[in-house]
PDB file of N, CA, C and O in Angstrom:
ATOM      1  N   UNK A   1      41.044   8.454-110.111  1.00  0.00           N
ATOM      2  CA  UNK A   1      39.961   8.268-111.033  1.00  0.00           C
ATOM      3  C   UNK A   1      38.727   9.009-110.538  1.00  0.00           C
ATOM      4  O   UNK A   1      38.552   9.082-109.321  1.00  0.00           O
ATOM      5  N   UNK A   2      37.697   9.666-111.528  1.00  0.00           N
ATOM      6  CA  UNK A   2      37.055  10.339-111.324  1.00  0.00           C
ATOM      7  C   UNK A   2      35.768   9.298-111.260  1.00  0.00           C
ATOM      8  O   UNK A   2      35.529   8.482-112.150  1.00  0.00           O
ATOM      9  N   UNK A   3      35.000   9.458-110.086  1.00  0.00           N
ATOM     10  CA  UNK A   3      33.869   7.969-109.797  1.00  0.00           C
ATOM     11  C   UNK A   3      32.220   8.633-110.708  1.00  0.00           C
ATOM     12  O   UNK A   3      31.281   8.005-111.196  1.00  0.00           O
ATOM     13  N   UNK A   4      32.489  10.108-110.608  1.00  0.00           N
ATOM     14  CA  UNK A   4      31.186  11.001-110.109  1.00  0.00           C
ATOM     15  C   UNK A   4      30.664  10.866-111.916  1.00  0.00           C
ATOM     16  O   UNK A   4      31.295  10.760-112.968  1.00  0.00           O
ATOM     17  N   UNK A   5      29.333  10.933-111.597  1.00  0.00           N
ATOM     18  CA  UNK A   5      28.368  10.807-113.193  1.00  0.00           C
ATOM     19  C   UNK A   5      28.217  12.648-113.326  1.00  0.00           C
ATOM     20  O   UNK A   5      28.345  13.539-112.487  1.00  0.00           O
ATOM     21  N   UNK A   6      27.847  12.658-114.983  1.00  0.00           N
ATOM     22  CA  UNK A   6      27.620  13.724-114.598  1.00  0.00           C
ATOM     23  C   UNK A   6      26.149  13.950-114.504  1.00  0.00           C
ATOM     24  O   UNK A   6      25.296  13.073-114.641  1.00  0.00           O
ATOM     25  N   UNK A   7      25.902  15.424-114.216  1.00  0.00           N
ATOM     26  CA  UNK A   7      24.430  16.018-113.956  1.00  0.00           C
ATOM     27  C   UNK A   7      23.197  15.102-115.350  1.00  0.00           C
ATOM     28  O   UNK A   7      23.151  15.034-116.578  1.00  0.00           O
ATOM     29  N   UNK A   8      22.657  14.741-114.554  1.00  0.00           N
ATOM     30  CA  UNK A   8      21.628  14.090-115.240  1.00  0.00           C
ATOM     31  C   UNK A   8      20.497  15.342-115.736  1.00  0.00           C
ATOM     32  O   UNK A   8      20.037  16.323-115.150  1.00  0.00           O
ATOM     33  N   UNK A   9      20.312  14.771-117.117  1.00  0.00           N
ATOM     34  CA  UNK A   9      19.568  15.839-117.787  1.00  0.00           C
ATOM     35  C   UNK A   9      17.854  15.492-117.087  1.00  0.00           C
ATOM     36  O   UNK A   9      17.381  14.398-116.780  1.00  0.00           O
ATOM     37  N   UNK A  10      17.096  17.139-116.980  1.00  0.00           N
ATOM     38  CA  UNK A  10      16.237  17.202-115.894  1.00  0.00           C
ATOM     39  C   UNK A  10      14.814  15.619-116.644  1.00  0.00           C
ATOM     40  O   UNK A  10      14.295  14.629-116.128  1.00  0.00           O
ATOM     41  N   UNK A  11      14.763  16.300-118.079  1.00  0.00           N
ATOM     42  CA  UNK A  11      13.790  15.782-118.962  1.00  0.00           C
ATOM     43  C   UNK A  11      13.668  14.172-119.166  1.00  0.00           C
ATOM     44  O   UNK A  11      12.693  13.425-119.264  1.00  0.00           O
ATOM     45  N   UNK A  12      15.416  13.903-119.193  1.00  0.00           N
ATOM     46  CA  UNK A  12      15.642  12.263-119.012  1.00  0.00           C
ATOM     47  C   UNK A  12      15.069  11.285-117.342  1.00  0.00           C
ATOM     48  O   UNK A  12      14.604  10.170-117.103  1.00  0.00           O
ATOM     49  N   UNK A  13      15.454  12.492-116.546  1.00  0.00           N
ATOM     50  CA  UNK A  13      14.617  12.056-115.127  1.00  0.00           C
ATOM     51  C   UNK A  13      13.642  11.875-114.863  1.00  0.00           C
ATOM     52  O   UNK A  13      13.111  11.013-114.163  1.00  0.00           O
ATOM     53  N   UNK A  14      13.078  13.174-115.734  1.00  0.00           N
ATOM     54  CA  UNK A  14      11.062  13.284-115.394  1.00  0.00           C
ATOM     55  C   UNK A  14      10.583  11.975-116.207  1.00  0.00           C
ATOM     56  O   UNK A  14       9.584  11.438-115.729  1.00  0.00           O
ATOM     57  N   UNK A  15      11.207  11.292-117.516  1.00  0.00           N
ATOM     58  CA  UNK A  15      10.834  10.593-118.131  1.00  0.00           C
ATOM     59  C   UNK A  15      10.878   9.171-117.875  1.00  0.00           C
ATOM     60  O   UNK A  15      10.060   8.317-118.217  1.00  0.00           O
ATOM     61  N   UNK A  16      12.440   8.986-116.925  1.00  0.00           N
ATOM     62  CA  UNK A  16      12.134   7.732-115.971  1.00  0.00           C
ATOM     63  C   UNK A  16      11.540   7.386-115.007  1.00  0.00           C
ATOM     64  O   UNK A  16      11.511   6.218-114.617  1.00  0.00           O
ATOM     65  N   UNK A  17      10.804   8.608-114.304  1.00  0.00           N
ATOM     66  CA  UNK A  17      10.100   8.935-113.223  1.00  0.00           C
ATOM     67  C   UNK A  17       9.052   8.140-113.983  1.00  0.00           C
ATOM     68  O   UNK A  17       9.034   6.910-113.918  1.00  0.00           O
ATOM     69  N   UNK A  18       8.387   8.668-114.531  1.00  0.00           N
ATOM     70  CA  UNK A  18       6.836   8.460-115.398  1.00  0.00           C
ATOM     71  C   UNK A  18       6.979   6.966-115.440  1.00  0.00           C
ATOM     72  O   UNK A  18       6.237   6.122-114.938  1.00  0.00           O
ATOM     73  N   UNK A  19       8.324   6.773-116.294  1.00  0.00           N
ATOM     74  CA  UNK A  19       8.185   4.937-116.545  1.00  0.00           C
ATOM     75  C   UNK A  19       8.249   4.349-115.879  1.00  0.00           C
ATOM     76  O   UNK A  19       7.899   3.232-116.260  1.00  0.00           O
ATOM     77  N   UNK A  20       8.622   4.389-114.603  1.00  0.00           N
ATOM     78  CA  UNK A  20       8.595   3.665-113.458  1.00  0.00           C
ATOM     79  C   UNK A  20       7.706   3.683-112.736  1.00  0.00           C
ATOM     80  O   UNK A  20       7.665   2.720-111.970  1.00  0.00           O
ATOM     81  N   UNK A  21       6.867   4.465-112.637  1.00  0.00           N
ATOM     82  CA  UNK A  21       5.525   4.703-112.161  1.00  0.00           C
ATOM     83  C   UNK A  21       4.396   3.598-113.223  1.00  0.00           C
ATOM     84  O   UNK A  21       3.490   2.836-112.885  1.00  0.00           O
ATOM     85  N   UNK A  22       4.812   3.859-114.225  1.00  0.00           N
ATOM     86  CA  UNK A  22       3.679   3.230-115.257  1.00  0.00           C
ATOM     87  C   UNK A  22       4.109   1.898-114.893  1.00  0.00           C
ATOM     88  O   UNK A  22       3.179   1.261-114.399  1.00  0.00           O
ATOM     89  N   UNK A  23       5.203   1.252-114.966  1.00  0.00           N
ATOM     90  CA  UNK A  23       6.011  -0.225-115.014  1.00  0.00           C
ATOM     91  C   UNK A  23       5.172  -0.984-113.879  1.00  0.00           C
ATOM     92  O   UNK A  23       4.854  -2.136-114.173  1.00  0.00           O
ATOM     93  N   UNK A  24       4.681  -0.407-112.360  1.00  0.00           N
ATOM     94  CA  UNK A  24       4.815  -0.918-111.315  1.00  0.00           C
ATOM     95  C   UNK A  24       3.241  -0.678-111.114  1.00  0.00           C
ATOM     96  O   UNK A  24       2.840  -0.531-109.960  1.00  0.00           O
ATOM     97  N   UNK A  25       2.291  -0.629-112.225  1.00  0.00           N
ATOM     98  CA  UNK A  25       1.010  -0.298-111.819  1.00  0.00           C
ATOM     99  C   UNK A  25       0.255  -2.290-112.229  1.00  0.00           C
ATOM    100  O   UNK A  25       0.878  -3.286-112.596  1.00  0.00           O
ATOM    101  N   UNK A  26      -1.033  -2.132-111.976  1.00  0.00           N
ATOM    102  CA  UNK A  26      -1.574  -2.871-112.472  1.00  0.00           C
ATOM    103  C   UNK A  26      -1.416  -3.853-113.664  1.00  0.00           C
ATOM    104  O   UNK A  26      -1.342  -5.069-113.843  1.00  0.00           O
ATOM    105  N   UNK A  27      -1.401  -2.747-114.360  1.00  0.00           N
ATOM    106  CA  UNK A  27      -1.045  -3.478-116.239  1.00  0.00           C
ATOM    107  C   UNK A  27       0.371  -2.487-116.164  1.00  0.00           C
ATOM    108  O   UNK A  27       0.522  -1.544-115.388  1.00  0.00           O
ATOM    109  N   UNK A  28       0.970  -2.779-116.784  1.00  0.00           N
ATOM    110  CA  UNK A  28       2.323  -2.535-116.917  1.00  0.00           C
ATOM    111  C   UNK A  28       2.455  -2.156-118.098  1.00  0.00           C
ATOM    112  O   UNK A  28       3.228  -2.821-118.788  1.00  0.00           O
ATOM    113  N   UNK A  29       1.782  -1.013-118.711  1.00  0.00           N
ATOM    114  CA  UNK A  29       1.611   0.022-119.651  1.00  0.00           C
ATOM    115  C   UNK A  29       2.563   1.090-119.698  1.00  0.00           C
ATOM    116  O   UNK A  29       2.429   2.042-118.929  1.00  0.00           O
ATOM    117  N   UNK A  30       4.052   1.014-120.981  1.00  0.00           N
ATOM    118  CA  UNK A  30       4.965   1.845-120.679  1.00  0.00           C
ATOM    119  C   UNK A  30       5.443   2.709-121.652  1.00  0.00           C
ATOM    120  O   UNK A  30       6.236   2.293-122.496  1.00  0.00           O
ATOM    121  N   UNK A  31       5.010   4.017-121.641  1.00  0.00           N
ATOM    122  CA  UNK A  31       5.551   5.208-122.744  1.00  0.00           C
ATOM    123  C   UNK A  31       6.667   4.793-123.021  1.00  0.00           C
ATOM    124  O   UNK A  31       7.476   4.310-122.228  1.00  0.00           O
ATOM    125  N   UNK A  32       6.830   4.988-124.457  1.00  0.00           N
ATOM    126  CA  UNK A  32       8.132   5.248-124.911  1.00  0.00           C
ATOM    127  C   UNK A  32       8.883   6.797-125.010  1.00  0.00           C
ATOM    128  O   UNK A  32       8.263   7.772-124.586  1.00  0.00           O
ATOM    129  N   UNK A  33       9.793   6.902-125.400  1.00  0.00           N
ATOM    130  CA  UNK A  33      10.405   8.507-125.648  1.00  0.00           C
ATOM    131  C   UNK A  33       9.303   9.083-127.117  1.00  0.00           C
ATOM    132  O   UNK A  33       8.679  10.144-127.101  1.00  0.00           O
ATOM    133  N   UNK A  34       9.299   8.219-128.123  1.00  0.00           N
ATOM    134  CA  UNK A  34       8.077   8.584-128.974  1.00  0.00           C
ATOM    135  C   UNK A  34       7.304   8.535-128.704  1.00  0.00           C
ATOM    136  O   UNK A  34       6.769   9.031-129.696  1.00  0.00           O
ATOM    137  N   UNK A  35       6.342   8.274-127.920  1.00  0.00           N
ATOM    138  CA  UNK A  35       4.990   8.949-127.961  1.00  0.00           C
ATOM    139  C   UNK A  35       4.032   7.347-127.711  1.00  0.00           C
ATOM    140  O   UNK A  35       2.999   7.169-127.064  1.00  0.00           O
ATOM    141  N   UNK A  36       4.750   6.500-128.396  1.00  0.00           N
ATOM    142  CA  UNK A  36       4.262   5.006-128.585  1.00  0.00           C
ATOM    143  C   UNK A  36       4.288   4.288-126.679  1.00  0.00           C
ATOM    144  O   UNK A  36       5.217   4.500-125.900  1.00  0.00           O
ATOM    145  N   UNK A  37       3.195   3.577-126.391  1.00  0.00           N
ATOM    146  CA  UNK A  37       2.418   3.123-125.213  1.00  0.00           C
ATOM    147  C   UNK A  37       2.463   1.267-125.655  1.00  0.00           C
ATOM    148  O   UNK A  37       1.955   0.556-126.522  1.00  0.00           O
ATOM    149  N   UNK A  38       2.929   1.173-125.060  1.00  0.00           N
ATOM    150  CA  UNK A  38       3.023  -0.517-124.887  1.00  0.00           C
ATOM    151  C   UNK A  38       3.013  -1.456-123.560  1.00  0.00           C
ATOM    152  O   UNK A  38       3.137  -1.284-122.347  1.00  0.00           O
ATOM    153  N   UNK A  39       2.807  -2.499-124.413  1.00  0.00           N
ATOM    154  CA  UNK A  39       2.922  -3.457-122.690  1.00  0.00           C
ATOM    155  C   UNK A  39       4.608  -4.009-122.487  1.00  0.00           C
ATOM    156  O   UNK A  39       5.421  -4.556-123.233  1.00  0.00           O
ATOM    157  N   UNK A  40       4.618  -3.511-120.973  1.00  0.00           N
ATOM    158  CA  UNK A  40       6.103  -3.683-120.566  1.00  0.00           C
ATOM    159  C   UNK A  40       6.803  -4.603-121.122  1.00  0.00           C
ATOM    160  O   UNK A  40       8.016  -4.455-121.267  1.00  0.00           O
ATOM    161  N   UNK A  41       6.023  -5.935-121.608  1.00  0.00           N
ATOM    162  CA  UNK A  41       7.195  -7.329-122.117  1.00  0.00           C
ATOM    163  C   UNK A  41       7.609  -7.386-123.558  1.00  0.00           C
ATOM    164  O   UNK A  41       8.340  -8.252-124.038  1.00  0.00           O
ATOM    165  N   UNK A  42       6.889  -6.040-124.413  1.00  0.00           N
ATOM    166  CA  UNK A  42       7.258  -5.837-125.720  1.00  0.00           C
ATOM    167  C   UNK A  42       8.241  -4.193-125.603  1.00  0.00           C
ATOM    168  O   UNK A  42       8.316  -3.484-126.606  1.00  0.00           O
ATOM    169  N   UNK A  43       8.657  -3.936-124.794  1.00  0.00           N
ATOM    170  CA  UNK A  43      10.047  -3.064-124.459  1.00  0.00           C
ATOM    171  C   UNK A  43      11.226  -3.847-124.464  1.00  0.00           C
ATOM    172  O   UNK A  43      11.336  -5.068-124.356  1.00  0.00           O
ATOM    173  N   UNK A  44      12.090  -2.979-124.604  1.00  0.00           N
ATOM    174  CA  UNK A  44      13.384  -3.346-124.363  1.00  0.00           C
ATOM    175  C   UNK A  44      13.905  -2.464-123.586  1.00  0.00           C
ATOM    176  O   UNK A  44      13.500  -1.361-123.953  1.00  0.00           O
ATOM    177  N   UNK A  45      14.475  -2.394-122.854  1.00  0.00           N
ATOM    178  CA  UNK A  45      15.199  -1.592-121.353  1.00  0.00           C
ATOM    179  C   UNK A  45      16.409  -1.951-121.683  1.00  0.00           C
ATOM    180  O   UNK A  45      16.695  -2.932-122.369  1.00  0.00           O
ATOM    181  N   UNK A  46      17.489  -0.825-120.995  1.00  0.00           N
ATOM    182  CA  UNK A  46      18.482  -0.358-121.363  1.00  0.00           C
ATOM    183  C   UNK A  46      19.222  -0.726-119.752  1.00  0.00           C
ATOM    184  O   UNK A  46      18.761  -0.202-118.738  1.00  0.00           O
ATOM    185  N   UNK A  47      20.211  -1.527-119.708  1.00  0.00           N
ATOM    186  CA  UNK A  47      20.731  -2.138-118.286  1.00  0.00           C
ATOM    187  C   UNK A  47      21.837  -0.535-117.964  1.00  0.00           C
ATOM    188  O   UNK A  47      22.118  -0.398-116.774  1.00  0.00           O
ATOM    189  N   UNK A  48      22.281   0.324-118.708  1.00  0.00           N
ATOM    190  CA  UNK A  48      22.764   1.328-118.184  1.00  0.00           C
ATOM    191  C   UNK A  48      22.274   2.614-117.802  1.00  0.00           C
ATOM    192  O   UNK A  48      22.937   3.105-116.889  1.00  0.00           O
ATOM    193  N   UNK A  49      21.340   3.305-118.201  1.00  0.00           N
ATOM    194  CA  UNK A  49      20.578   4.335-118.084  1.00  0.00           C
ATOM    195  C   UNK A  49      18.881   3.940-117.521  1.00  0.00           C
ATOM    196  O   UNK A  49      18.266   4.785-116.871  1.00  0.00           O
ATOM    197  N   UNK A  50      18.287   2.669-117.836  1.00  0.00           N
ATOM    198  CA  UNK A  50      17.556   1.942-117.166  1.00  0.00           C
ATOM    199  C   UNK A  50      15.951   2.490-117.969  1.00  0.00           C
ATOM    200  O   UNK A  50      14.900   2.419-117.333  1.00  0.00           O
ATOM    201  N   UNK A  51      15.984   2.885-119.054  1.00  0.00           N
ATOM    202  CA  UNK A  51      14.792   3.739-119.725  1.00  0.00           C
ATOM    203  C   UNK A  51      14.367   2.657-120.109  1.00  0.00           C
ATOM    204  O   UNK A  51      15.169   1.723-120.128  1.00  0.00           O
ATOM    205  N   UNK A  52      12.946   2.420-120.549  1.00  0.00           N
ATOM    206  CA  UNK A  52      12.174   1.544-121.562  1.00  0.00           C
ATOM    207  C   UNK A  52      12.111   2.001-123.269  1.00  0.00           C
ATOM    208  O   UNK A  52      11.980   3.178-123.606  1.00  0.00           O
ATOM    209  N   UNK A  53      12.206   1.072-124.078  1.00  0.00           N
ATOM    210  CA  UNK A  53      12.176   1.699-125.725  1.00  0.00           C
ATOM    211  C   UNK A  53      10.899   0.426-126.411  1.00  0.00           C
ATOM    212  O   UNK A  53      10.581  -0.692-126.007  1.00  0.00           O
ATOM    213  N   UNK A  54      10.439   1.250-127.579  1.00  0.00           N
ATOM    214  CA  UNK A  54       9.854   0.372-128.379  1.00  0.00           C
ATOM    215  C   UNK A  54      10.995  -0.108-128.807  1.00  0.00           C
ATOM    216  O   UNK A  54      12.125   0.144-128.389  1.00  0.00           O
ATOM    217  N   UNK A  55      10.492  -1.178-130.102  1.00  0.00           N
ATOM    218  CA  UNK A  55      11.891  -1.594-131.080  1.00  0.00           C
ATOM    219  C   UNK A  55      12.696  -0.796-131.651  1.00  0.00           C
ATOM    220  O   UNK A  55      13.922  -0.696-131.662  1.00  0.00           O
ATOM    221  N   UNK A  56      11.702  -0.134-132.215  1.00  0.00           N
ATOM    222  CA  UNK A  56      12.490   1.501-133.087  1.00  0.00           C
ATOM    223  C   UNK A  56      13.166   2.088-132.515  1.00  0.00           C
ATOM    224  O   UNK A  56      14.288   2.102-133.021  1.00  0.00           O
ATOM    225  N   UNK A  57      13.028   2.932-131.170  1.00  0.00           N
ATOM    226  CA  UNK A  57      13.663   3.699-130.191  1.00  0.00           C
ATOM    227  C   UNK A  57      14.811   2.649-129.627  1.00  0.00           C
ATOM    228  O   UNK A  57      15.861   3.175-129.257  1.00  0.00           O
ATOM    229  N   UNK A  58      14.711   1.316-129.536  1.00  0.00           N
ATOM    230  CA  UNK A  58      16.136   0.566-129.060  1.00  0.00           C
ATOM    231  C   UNK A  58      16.935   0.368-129.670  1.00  0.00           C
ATOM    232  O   UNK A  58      18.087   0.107-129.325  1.00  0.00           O
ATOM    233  N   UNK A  59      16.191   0.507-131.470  1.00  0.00           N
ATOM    234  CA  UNK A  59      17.925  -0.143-131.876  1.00  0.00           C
ATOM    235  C   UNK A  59      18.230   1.737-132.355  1.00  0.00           C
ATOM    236  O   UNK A  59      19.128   1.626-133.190  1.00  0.00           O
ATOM    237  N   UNK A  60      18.048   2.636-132.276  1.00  0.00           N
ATOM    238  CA  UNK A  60      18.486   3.772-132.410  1.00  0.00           C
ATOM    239  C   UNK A  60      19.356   4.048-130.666  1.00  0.00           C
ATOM    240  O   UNK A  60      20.366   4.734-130.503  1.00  0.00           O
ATOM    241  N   UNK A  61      18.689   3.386-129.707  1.00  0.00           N
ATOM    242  CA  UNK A  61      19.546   4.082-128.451  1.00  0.00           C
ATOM    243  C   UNK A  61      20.568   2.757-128.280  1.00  0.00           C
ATOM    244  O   UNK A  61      21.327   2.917-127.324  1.00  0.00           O
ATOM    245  N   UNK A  62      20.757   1.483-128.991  1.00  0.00           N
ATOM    246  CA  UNK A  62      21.388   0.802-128.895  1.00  0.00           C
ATOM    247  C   UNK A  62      22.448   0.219-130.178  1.00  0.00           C
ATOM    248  O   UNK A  62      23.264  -0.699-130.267  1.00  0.00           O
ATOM    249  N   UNK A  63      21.824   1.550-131.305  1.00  0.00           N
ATOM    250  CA  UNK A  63      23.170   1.263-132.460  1.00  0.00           C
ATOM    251  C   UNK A  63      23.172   0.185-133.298  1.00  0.00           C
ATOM    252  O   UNK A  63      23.997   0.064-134.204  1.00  0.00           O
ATOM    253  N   UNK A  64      22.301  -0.615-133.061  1.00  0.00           N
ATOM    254  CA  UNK A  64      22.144  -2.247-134.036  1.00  0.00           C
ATOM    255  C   UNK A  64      20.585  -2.268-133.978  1.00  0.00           C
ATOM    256  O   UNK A  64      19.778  -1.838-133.153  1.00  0.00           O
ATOM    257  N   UNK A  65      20.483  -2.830-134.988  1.00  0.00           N
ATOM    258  CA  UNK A  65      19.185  -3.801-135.145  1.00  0.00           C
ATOM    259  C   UNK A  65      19.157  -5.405-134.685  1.00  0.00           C
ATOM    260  O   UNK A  65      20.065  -6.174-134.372  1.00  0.00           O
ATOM    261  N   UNK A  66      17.402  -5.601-134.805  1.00  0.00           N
ATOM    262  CA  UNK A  66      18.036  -7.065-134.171  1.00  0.00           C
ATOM    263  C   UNK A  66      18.388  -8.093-135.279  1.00  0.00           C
ATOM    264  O   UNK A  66      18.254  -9.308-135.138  1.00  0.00           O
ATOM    265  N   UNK A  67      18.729  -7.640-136.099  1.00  0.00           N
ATOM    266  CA  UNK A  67      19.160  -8.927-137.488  1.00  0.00           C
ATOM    267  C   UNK A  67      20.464  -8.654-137.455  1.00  0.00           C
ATOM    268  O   UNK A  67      21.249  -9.600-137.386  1.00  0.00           O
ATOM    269  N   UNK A  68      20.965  -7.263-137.500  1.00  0.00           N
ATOM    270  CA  UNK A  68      22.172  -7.302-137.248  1.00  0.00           C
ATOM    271  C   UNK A  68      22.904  -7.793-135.619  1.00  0.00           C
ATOM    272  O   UNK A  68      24.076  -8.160-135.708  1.00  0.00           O
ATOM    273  N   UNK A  69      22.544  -7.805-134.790  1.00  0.00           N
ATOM    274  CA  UNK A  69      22.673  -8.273-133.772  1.00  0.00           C
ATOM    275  C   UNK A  69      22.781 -10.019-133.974  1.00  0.00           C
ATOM    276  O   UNK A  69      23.729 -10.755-133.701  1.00  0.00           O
ATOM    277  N   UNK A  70      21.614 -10.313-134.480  1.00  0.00           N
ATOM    278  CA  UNK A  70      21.734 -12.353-134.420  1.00  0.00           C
ATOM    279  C   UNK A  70      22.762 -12.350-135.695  1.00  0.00           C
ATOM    280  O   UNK A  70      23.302 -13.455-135.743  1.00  0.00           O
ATOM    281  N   UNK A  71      23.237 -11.457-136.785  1.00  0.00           N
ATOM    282  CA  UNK A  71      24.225 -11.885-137.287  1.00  0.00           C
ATOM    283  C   UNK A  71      25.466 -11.875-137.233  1.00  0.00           C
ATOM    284  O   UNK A  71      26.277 -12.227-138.090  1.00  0.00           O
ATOM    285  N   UNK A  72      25.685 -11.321-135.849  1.00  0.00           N
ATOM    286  CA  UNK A  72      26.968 -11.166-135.338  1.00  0.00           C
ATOM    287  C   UNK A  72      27.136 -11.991-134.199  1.00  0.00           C
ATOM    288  O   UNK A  72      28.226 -12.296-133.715  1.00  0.00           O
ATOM    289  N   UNK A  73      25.563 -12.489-133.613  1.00  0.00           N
ATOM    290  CA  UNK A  73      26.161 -13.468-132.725  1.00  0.00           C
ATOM    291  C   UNK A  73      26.500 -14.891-133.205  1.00  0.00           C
ATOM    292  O   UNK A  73      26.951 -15.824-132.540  1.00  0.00           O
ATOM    293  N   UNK A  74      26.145 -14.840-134.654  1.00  0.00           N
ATOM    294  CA  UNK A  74      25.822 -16.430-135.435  1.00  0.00           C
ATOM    295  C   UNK A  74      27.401 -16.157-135.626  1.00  0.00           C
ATOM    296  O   UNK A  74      28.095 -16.973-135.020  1.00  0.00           O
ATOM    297  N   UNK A  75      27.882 -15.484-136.119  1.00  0.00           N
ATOM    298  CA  UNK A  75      29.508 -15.306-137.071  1.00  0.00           C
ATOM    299  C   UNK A  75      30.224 -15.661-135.971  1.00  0.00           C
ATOM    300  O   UNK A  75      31.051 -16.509-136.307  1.00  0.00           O
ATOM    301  N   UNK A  76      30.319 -15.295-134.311  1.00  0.00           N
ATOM    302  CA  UNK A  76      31.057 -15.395-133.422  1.00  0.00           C
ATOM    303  C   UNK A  76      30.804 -16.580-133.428  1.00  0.00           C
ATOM    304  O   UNK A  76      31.694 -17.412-133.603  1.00  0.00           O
ATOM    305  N   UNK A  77      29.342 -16.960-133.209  1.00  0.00           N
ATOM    306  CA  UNK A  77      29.607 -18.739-132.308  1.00  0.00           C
ATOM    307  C   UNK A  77      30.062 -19.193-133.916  1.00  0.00           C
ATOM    308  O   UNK A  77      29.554 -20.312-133.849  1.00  0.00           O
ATOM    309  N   UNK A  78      30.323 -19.174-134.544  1.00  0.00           N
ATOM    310  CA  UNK A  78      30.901 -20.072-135.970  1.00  0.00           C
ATOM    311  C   UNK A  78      32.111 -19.711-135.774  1.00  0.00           C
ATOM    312  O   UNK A  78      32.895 -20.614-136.067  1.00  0.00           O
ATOM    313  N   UNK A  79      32.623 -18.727-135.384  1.00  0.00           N
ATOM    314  CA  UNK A  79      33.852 -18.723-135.051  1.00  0.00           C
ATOM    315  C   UNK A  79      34.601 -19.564-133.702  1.00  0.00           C
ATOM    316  O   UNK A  79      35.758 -19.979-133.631  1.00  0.00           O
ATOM    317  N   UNK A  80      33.346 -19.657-132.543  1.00  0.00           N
ATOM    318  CA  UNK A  80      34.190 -20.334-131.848  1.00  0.00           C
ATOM    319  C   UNK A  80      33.922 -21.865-131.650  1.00  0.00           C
ATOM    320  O   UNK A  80      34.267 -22.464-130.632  1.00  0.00           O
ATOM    321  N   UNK A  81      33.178 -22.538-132.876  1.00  0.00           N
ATOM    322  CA  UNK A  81      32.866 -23.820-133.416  1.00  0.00           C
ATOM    323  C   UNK A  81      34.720 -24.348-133.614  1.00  0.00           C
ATOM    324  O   UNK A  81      35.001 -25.456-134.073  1.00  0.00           O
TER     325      UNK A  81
END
């Protein structure tokens, strides 16, 4: 099995660089990929690539919205009622 990631794109680096710098300051003021500046506890962070998003930018880098999200977790737990 092949373990190795591949080459990380340069722009995605410089951009976690920045957010991690911003995350760990004083106020915890964190760019998004758009352009949009928020406070760290209204992000959503990504547990695999580790970036910060507004709402907009998360459910586009995460494929769901959050209504669709609570309506799929409501259908499961009714399913396992």
């Amino acid at each position: 099995m092949n373990y190795q990631l591949p080459p990380a794109n340069p722009d995605t680096v410089a951009h976690f660089k920045r957010q991690w710098a911003q995350s760990n300051g004083p106020t915890p003021v964190v760019g998004c990929e758009c352009g949009r500046h928020l406070h760290i506890r209204n992000m959503f962070r990504c547990l695999y690539c580790g970036c910060w998003f507004c709402q907009a930018c998360a459910e586009v880098h995460f494929g769901k919205t959050r209504v669709e999200y609570a309506a799929e977790r409501a259908t499961e737990a009714q399913g396992a009622v």
